[in-house]
Each structure stands twice: as C-alpha cells, then as structure tokens.
ZAMARGU-4260 file (C-alpha; in steps of 0.2 Angstrom, whole numbers, plus 5000, padded with zeros to 4 digits):
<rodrens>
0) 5065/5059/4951 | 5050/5049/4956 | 5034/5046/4945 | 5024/5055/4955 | 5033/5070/4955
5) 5036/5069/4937 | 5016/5067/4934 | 5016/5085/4945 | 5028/5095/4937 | 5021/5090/4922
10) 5004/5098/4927 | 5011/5111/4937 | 5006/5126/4927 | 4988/5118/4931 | 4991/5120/4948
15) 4996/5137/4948 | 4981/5142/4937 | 4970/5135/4950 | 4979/5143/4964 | 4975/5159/4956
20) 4959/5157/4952 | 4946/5170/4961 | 4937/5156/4972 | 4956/5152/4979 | 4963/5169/4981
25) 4945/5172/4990 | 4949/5161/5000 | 4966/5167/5003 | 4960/5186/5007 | 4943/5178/5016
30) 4932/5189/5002 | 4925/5175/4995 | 4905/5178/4996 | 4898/5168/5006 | 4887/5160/4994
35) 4900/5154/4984 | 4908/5145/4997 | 4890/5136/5003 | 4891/5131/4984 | 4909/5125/4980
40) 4903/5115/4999 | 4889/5107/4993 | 4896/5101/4977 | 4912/5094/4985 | 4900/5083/4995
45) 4893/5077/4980 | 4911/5075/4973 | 4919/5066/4988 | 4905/5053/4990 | 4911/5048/4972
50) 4930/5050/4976 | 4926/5038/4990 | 4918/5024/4980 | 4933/5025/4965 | 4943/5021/4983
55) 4930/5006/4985 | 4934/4998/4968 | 4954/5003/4966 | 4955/4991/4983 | 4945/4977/4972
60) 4959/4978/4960 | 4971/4979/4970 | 4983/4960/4969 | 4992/4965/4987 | 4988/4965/5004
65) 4996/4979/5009 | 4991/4992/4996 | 4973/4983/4998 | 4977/4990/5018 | 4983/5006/5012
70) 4969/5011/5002 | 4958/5006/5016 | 4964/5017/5025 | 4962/5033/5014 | 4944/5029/5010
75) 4944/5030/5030 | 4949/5048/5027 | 4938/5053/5013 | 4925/5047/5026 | 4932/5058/5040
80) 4933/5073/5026 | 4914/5069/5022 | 4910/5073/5041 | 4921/5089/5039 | 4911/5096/5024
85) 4894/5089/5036 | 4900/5102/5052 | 4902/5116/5035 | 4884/5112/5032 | 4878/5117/5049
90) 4890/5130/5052 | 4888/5137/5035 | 4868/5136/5033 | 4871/5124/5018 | 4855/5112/5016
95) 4865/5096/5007 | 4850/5085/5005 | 4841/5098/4994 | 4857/5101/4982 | 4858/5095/4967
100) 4872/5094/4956 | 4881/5105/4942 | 4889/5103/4926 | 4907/5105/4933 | 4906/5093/4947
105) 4897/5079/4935 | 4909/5080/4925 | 4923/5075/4936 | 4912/5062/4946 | 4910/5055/4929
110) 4929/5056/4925 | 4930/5048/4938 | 4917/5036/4938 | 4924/5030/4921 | 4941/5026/4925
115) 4938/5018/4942 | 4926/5006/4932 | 4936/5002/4916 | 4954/5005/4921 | 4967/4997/4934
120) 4972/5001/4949 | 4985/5013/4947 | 4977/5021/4934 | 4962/5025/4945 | 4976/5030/4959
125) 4982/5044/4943 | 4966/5051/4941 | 4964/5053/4960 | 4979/5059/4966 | 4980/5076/4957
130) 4965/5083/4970 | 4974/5077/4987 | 4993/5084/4979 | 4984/5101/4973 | 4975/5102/4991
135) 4988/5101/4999 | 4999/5110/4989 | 4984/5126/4989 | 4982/5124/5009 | 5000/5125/5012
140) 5000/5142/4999 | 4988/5151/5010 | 4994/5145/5027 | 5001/5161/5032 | 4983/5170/5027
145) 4974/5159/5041 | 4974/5171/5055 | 4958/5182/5056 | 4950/5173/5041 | 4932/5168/5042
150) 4940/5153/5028 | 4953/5148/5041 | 4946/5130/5045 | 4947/5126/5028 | 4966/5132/5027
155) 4970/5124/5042 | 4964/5107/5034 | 4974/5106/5020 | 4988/5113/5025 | 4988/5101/5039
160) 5004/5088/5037 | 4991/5077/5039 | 4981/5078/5025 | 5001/5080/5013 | 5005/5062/5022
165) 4987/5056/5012 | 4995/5064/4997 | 5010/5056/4999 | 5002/5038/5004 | 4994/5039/4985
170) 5011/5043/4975 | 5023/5031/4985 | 5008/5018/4978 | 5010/5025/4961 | 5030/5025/4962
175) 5030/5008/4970 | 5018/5000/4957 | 5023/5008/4941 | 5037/5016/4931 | 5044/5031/4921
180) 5038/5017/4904 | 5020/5021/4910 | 5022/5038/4911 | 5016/5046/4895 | 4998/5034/4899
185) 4994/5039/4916 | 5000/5056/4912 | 4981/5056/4904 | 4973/5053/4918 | 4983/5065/4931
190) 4980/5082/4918 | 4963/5077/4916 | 4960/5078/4935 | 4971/5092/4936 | 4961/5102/4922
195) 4944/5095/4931 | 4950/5104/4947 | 4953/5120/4938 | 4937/5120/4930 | 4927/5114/4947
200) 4935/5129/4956 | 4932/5140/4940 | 4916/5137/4943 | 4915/5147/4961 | 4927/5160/4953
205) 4912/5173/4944 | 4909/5187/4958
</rodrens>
C-alpha cells in the first residue's frame, strides 16, 4: 500500500465527518441557503490564492526538474480554479473585493503559510494534498445528486476525473519522494489539513 494512501486511511474518519457536515449534505440535496454558499465562495478565494503561493515556494524547493514541471503545472490549476470561483462571483452576486476574511479560513492560510515557509517540499505537498483528495473524494459522493441541483456545477467540478488526476499528480509526488519511515512526520501535516477542512466547512454548516 502507497504512502499516500496510507496518509488517507489514516484520516478517513476525517473525511467522512466532513462529508456529513450540513454545508456538504446541502450541497448534496441543493438546500444549502444561498447565503451560505456566497460565503464558503468568498473564503475559498481567499484560501486558494494562499494554496496557490505554498505551490510557488514547494517548486523553489523542489531539487528536480521534473517535480519542479509537475508542480508548475498544478499551480496552473489552482489558477484555473481561481477563474472558476470568479464566474461563482458573477453568477452568485458575490462581491470578492469587499470580503474579508474569517477565523476559519485564516487559520488554515496560515497552516499553510507556516509550513510552505519553514518546511520541505514534500512536507508542504502533505499539508496540501488532503484538500485536492477530500475534493475529489466529496464531488465523486454526491455525483449522482447533480441533476436538478442549483449546486450542480460545483459537483460537476470535483467529481470531474480531471480534478482526481490533480489528486493523484500530488500523491505519486509524495510516494516517489518519500517513504512508509516518514510516515508518523508528515502524517502531522495531512490531519491538520484534513481537521482544517472539517472546521472550514463547519463553518458554513449553522442553518
């Protein structure tokens, strides 16, 4: 069993508490006010800027060319994703300039902020890869609840075998880059994301 996969199992019951969360099963029904989805929108923004610059300085640490490519090309993504959440501003009447940001989303900025400064590259990798696998893993649970949901395109997006191939791209770095010895120290990293997501959609969950 890979590294990766390990690190996953290990937080699963994470997972699942964020899948069940109100703010996700909202989702899944398409009951979700309104206003809670502008919300949980404008702080992703706010979120995926910062997960695009612990991108920028994985790459600086990177020693190889070809995770140094790799990586370019996932911070290519989080740019595309950044455009997504911009077309859920327009569509949505979400004002991102004039947001500001909460508790629960500056504390995982700053998680992250933290270890993309003071840690390596694949310990950065650990503290990011829990958001793209959970994603994934939410969008491909509520797939079959896409039809007639006003919450559809944000289903369709992470469900998309697209966005699990990003997922995959982070772990097969992680797997080829580390080892089963390491496990126990980037474990730290990966449940402290994962608890961060639970907390960020927590946040969205009070109606």
């Amino acid at each position: 069993m890979s590294l990766s996969h390990d690190l996953w199992e290990r937080n699963f019951d994470l997972a699942l508490q964020s899948l069940n969360t109100k703010f996700v099963q909202g989702i899944k029904t398409g009951k979700l006010p309104k206003i809670k989805f502008q919300l949980y929108v404008a702080q992703d923004y706010y979120f995926l800027k910062s997960f695009a610059k612990a991108y920028g300085l994985a790459i600086s640490k990177c020693e190889d060319n070809d995770s140094i490519k790799v990586l370019s090309q996932l911070l290519l993504g989080v740019s595309e994703e950044l455009l997504l959440h911009e077309s859920y501003s327009k569509k949505w009447d979400i004002n991102l300039k004039s947001n500001f940001i909460r508790t629960e989303t500056k504390n995982y900025t700053d998680f992250l902020e933290n270890i993309s400064k003071n840690k390596n590259c694949i310990e950065i990798l650990s503290a990011m890869t829990p958001c793209m696998r959970l994603y994934s893993w939410i969008g491909q649970s509520l797939i079959k609840y896409k039809e007639n949901n006003r919450y559809k395109d944000w289903i369709v997006t992470y469900s998309d075998s697209t966005f699990d191939k990003l997922a995959k791209t982070l772990e097969e770095l992680i797997d080829q880059k580390s080892n089963h010895s390491k496990f126990d120290d980037l474990n730290v990293f990966y449940k402290k994301a994962m608890q961060l997501e639970l907390e960020f959609f927590d946040a969205y969950s009070d109606f």
